[in-house]
N, C-alpha and C positions, 0 to 999 in steps of 0.2 A: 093200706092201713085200716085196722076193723076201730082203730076207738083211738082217743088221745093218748090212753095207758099205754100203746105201741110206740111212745115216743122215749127217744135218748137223749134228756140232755146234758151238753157237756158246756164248759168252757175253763179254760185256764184263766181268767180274770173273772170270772164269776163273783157279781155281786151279791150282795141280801135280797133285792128286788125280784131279781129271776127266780132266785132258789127259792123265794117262797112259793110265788107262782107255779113254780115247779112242784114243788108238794101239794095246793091249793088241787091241781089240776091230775096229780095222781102218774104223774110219767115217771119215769125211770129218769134218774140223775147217776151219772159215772162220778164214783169215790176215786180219786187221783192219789189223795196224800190225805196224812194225818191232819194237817190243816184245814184240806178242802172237808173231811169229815166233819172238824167244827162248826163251819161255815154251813153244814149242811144239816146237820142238829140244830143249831140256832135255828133255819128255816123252818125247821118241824114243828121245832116250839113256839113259834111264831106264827104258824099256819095251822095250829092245832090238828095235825097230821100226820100219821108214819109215814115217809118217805120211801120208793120202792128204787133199791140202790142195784149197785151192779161197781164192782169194785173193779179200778183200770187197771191191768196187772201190764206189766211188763216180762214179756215173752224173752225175753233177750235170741232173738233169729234177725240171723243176716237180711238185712231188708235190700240188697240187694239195688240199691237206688243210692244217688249222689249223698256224701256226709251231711249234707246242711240241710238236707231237708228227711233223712232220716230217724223214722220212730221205731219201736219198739226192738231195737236194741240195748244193752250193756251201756252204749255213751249215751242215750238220750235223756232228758230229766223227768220225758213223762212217763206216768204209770209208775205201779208197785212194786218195786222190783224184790227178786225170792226172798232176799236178808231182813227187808221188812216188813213182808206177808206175817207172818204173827202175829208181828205188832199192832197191825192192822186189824186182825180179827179178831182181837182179845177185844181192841177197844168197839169193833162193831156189836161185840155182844154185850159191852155195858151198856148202848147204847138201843136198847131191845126195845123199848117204847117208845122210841123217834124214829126209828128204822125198820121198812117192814119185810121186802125180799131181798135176798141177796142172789145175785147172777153174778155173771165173768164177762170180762169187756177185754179186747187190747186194741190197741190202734196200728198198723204195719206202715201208715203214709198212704198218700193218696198219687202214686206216682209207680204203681205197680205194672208192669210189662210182661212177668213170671204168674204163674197160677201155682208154682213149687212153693213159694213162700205163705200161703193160707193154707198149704198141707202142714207144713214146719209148724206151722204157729196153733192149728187146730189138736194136731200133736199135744205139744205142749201143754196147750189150756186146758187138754182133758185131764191131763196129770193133776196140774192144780183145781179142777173143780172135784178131784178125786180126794187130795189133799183138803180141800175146803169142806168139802162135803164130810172129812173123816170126824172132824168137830162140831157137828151136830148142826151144820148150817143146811137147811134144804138149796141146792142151787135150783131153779125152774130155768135158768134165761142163760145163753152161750152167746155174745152178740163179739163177733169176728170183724171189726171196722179197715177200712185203708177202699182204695178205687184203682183203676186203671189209669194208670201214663199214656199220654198219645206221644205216639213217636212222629212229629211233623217236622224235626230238625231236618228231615231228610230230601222232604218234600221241597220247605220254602224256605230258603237259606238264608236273604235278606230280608229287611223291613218292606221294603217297597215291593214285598210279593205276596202283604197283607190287603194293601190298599186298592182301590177299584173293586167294580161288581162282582158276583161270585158265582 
């Protein structure tokens, strides 16, 4: 990481305290929902600050990983999904003096096995930052989130083949 400004942050319960810190400090905050957009204007205003956003989209691709812990699908709650991408951007450009860059974020889960599913999804996002880009938004930032699943069901089947030295 070259500066703080390389940071993302997120949270689904994000308070006012962070967010402001968040704008105070110049990183990148993921847009979720229309909600978390308020939540994240109020911080600006509060921190006498444009805030550099990155909007969570949801990719709707098979993440290929157990239902409950599955993101950036059709069933998940997080991220933008296509039917209120508009909506979303109409309100990020009334929002031009509290909001300073706009990127593309999704999240795929942290429970990845496949490298097929960051092709699917990289895919995708470029379509929407083509779409985002077509209304006058500069995109500068593509940030592609989710990590690797360890497959050690296979290895240590019970509890008691955690415990003792290693």
């Amino acid at each position: 990481m070259e500066s703080i400004g390389d940071i993302t942050f997120f949270s689904v319960t994000r308070s006012k305290v962070p967010s402001v810190l968040a704008a105070q400090e110049g990183v990148f905050v993921n847009i979720d929902s229309e909600f978390d957009l308020e939540n994240i204007v109020a911080a600006a205003r509060i921190a006498g600050k444009k805030v550099n956003v990155l909007l969570r989209i949801n990719p709707d691709v098979d993440p290929q990983v157990h239902p409950y812990v599955a993101t950036g699908n059709k069933n998940s709650k997080f991220g933008i999904r296509n039917e209120k991408l508009q909506c979303l951007l109409d309100a990020v450009k009334a929002y031009s003096e509290e909001l300073k860059r706009v990127g593309a974020h999704c999240h795929l889960g942290s429970t990845r096995t496949k490298v097929d599913i960051f092709r699917d999804a990289a895919v995708l996002m470029v379509n929407y930052i083509d779409e985002i880009s077509s209304q006058a938004f500069e995109i500068s930032y593509l940030n592609i989130g989710g990590g690797w699943g360890l497959i050690i069901i296979q290895y240590w089947s019970c509890p008691s083949d955690f415990s003792g030295p290693y």
